[in-house]
FIBA-396023 format. One record per atom (N, C-alpha, C, CB): residue number from 1; x, y, z; atom name; residue in one letter. Coordinates in Angstrom, 2 decimals, always signed. Glycine has a CB too. Example, Ala and Ser with C-alpha at 12.3 -4.5 7.8 and 13.67 -1.06 7.14 Angstrom:
ATOM num       X       Y       Z atomo residuo
ATOM   1  +13.19   -5.69   +7.80     N       a
ATOM   1  +12.30   -4.50   +7.80    CA       a
ATOM   1  +13.20   -3.30   +7.80     C       a
ATOM   1  +11.31   -4.47   +9.05    CB       a
ATOM   2  +12.85   -2.25   +7.08     N       s
ATOM   2  +13.67   -1.06   +7.14    CA       s
ATOM   2  +12.90   +0.03   +7.87     C       s
ATOM   2  +14.08   -0.60   +5.72    CB       s
//
This chain:
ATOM num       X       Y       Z atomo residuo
ATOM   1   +0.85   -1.17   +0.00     N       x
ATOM   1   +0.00   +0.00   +0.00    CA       x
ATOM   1   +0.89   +1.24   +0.00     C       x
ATOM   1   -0.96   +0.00   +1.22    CB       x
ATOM   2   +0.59   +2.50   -0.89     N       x
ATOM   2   +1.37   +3.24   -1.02    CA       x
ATOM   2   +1.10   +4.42   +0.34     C       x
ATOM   2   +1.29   +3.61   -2.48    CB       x
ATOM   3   +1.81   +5.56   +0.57     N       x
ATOM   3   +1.97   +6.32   +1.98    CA       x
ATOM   3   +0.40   +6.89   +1.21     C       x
ATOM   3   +3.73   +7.66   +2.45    CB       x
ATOM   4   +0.04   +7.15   +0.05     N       x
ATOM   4   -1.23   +7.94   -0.41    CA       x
ATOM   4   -2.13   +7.18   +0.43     C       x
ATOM   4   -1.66   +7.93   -2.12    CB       x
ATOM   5   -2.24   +5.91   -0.16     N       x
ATOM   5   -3.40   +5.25   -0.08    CA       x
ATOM   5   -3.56   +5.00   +1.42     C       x
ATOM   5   -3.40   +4.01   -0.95    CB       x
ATOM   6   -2.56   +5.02   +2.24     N       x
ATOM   6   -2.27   +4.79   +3.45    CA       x
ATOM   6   -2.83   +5.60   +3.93     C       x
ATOM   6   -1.17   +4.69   +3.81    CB       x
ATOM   7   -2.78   +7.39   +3.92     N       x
ATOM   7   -3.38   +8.40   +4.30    CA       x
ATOM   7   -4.44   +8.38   +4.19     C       x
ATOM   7   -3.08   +9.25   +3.94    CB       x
ATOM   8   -5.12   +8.36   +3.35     N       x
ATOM   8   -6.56   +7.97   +2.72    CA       x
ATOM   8   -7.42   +7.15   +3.49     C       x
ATOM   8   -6.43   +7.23   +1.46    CB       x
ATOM   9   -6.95   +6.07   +3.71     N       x
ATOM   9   -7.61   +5.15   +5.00    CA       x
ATOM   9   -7.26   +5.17   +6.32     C       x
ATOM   9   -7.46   +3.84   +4.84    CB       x
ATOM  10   -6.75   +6.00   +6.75     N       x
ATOM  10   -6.26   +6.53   +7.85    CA       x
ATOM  10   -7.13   +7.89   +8.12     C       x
ATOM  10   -4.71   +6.73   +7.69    CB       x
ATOM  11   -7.49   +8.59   +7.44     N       x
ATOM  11   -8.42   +9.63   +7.46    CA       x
ATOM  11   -9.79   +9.43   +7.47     C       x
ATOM  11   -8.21  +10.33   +6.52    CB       x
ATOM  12  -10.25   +8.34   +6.31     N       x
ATOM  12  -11.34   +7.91   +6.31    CA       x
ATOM  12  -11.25   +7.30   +7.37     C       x
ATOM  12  -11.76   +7.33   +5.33    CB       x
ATOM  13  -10.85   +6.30   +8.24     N       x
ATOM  13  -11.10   +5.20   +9.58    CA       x
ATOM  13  -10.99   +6.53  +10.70     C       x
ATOM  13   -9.55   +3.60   +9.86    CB       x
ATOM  14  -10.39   +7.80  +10.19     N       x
ATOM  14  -10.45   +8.69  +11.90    CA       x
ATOM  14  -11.72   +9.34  +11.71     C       x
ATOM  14   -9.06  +10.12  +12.34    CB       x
ATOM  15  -12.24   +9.65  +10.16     N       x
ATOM  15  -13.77  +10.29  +10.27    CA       x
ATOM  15  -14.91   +9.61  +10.45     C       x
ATOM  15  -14.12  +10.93   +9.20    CB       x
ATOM  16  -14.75   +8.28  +10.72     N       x
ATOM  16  -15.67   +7.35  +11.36    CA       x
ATOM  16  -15.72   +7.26  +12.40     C       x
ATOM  16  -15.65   +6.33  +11.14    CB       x
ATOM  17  -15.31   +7.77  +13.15     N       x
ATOM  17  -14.55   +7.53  +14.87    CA       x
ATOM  17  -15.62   +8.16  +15.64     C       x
ATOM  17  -12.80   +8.48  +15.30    CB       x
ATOM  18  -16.23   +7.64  +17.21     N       x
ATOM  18  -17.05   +8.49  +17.43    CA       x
ATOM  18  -15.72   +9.50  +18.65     C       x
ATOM  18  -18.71   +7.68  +18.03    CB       x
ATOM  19  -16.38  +10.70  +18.88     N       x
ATOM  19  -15.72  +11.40  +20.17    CA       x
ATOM  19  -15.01  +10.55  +20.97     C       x
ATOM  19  -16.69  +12.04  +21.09    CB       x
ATOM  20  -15.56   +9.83  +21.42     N       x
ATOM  20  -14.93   +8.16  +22.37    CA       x
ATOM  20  -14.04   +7.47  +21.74     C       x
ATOM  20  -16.05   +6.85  +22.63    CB       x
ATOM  21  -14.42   +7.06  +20.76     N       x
ATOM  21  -13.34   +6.33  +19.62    CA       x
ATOM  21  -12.08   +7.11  +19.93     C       x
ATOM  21  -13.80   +6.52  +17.77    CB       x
ATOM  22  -12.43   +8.05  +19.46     N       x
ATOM  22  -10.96   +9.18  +18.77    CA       x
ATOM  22  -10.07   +9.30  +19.80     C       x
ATOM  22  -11.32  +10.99  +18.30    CB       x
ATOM  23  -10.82   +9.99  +21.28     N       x
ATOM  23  -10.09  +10.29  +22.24    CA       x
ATOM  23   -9.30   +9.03  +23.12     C       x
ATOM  23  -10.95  +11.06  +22.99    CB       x
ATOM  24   -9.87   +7.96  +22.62     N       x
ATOM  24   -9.28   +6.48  +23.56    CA       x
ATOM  24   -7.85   +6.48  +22.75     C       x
ATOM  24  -10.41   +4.58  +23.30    CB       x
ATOM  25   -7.97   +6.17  +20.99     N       x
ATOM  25   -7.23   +6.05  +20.61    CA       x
ATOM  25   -5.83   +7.22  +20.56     C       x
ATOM  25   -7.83   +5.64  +19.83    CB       x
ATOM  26   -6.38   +8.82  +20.52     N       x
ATOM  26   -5.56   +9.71  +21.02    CA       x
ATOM  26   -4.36   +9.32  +22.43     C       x
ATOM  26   -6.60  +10.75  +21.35    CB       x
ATOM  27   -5.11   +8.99  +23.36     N       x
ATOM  27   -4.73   +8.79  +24.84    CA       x
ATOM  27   -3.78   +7.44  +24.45     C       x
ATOM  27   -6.23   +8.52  +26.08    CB       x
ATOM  28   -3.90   +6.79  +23.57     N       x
ATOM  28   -3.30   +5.04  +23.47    CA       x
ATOM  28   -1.52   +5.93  +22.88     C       x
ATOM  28   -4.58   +3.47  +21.60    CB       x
ATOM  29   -1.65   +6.90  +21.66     N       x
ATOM  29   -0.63   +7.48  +21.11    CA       x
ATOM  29   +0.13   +8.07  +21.95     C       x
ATOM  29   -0.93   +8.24  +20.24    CB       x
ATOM  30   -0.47   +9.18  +22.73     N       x
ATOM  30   +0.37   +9.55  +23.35    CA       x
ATOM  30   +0.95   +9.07  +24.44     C       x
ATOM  30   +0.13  +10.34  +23.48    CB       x
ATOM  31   +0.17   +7.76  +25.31     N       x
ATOM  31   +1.12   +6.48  +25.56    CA       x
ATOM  31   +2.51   +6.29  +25.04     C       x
ATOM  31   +0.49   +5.36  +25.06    CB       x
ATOM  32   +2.16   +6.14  +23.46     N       x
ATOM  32   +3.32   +5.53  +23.20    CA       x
ATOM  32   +4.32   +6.42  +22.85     C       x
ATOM  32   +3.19   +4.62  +22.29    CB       x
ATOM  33   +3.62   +7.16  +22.57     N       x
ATOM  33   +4.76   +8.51  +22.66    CA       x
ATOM  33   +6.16   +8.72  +23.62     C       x
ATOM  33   +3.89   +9.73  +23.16    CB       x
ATOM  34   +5.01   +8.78  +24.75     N       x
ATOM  34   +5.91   +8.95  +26.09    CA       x
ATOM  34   +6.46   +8.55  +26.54     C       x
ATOM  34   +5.76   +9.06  +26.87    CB       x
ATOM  35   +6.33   +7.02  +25.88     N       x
ATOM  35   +6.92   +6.04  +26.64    CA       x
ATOM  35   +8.93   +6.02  +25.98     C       x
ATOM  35   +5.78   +4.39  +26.28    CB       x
ATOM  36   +8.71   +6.79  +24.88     N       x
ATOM  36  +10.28   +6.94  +24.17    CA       x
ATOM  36  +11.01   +5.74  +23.80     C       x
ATOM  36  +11.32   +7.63  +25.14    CB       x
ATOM  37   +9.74   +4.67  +23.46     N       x
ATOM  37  +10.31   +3.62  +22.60    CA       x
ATOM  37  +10.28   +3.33  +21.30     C       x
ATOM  37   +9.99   +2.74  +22.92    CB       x
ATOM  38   +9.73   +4.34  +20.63     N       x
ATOM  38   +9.58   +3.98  +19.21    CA       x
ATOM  38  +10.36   +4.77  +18.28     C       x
ATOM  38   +8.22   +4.07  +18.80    CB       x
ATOM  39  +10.52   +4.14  +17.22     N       x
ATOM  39  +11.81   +5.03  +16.31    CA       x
ATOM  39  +11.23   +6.39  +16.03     C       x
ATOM  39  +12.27   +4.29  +14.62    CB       x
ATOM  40  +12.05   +7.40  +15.18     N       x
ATOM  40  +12.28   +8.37  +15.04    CA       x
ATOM  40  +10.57   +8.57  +14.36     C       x
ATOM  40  +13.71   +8.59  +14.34    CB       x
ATOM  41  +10.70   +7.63  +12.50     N       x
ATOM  41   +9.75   +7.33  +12.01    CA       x
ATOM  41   +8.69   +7.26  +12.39     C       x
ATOM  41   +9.87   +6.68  +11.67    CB       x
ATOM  42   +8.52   +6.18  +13.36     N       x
ATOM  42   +6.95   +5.85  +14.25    CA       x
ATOM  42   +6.72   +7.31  +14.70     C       x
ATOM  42   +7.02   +4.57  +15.89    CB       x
ATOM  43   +7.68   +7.72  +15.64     N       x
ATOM  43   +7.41   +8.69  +16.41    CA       x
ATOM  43   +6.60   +9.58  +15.47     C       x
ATOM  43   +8.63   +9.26  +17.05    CB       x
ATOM  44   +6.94  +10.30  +13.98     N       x
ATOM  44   +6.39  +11.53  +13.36    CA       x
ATOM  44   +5.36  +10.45  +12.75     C       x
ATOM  44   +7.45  +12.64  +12.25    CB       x
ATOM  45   +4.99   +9.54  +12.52     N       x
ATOM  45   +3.87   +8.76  +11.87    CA       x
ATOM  45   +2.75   +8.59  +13.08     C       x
ATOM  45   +4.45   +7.18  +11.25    CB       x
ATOM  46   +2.85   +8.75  +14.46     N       x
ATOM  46   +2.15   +8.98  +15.46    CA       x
ATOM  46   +1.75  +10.04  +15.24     C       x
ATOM  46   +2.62   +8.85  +16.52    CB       x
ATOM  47   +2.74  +11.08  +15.27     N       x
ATOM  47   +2.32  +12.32  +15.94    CA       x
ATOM  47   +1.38  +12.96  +15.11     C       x
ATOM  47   +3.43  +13.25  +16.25    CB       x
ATOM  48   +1.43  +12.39  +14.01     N       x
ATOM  48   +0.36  +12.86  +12.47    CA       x
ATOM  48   -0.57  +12.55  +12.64     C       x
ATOM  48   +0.48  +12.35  +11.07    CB       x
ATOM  49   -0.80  +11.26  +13.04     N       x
ATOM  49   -1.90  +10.52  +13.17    CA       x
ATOM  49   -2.95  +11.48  +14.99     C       x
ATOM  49   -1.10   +8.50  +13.32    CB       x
ATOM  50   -1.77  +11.41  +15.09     N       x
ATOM  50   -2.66  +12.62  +16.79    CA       x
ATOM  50   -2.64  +13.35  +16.44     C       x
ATOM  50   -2.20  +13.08  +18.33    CB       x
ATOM  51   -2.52  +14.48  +15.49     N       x
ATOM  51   -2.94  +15.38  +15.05    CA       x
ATOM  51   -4.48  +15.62  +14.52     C       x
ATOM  51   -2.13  +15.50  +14.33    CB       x
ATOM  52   -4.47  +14.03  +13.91     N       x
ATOM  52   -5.81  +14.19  +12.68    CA       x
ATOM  52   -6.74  +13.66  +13.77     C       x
ATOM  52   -5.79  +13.05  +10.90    CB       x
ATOM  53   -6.27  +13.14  +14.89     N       x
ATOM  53   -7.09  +12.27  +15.89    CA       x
ATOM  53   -7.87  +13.70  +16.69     C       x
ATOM  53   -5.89  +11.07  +17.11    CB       x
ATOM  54   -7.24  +14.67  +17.02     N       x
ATOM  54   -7.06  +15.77  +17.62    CA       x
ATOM  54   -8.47  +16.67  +17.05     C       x
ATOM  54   -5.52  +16.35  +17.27    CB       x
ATOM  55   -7.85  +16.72  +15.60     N       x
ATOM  55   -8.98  +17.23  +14.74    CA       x
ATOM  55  -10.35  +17.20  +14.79     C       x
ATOM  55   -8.89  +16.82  +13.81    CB       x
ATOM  56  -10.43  +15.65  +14.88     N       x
ATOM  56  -11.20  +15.31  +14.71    CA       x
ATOM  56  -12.19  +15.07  +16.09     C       x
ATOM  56  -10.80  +14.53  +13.94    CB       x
ATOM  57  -11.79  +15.21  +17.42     N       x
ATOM  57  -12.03  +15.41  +18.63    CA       x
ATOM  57  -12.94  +17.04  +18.39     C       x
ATOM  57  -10.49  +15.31  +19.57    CB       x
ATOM  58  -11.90  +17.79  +18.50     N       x
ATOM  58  -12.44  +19.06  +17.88    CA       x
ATOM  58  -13.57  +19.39  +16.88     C       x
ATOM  58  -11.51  +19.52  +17.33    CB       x
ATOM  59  -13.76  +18.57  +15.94     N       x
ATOM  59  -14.59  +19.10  +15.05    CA       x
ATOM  59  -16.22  +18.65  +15.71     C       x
ATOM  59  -14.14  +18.47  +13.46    CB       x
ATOM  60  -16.12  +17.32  +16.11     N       x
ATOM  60  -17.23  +16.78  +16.75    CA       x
ATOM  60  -17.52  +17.20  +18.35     C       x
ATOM  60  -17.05  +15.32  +16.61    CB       x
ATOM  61  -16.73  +17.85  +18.91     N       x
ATOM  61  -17.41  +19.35  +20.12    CA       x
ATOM  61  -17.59  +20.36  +19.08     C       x
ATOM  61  -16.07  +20.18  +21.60    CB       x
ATOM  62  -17.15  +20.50  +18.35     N       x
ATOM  62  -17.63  +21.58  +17.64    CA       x
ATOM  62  -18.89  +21.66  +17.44     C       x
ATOM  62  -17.13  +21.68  +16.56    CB       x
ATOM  63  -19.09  +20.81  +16.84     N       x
ATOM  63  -20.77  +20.32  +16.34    CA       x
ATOM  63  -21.38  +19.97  +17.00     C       x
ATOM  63  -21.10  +19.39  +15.53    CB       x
ATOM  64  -21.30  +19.31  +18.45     N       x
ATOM  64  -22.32  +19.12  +19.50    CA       x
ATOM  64  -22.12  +20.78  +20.34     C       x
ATOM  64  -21.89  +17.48  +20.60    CB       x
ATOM  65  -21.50  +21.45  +20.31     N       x
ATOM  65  -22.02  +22.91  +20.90    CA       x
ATOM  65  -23.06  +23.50  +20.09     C       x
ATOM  65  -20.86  +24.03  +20.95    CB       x
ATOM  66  -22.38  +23.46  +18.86     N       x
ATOM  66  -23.43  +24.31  +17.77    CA       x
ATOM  66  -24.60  +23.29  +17.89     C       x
ATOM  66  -22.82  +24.53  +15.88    CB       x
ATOM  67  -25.02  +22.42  +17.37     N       x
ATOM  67  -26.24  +21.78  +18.52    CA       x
ATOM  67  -27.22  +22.11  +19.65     C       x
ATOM  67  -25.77  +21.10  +19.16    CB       x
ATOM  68  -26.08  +22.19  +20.59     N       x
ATOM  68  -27.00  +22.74  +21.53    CA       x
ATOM  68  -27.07  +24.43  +22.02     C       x
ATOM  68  -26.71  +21.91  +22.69    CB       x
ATOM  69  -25.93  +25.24  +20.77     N       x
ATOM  69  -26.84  +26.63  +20.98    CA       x
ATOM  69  -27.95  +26.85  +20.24     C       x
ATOM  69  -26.12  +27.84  +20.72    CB       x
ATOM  70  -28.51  +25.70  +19.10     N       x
ATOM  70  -29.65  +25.62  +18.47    CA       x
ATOM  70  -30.39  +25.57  +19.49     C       x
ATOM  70  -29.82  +24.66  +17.56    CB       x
ATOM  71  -30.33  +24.51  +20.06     N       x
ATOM  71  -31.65  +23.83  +21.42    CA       x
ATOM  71  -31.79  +24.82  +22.18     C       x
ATOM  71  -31.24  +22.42  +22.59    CB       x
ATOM  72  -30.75  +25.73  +22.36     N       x
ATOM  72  -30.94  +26.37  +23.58    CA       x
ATOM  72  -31.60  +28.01  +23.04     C       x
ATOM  72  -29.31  +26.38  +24.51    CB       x
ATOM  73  -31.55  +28.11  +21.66     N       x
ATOM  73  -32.27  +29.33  +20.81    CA       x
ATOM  73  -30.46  +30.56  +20.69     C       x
ATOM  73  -34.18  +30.30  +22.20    CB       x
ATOM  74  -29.49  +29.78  +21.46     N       x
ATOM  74  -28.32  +30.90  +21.31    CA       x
ATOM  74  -27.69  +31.19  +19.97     C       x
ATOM  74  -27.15  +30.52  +22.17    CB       x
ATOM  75  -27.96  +31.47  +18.79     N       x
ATOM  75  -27.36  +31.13  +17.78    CA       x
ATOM  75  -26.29  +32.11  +17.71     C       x
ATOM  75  -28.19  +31.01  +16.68    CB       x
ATOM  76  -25.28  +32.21  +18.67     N       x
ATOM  76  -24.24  +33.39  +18.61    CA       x
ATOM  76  -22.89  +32.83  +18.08     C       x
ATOM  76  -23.99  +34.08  +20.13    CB       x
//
């Protein structure tokens, strides 16, 4: 599989993710992060991947606020 196609399903499998999903798997990375066992490579192929994990945490509070300043009539 090429690094494209790799990205590609790596993006698509994080925009399926629910809030829970994302943030378990976030918390699992930066585990391994910390732990300062993985090569240089892994390390920036993590940290990409917690980035988009990050994102995507973000985008879905995003959208459950805007949600509920609908419910709540706040549309500010």
């Amino acid at each position: 599989m090429s690094k494209v196609q790799k990205n590609v399903k790596d993006h698509d499998e994080i925009e399926a993710l629910s809030f829970e999903g994302a943030l378990t798997e976030l918390t699992g990375l930066v585990e391994q992060l910390e732990s300062g066992e993985m090569s240089l490579e892994d390390s920036v192929s993590s940290f990409e991947k917690g980035v988009k994990l990050s994102r995507r945490c973000e985008s879905l509070l995003d959208g459950a606020e805007q949600r509920l300043q609908i419910l709540n009539g706040n549309d500010e």
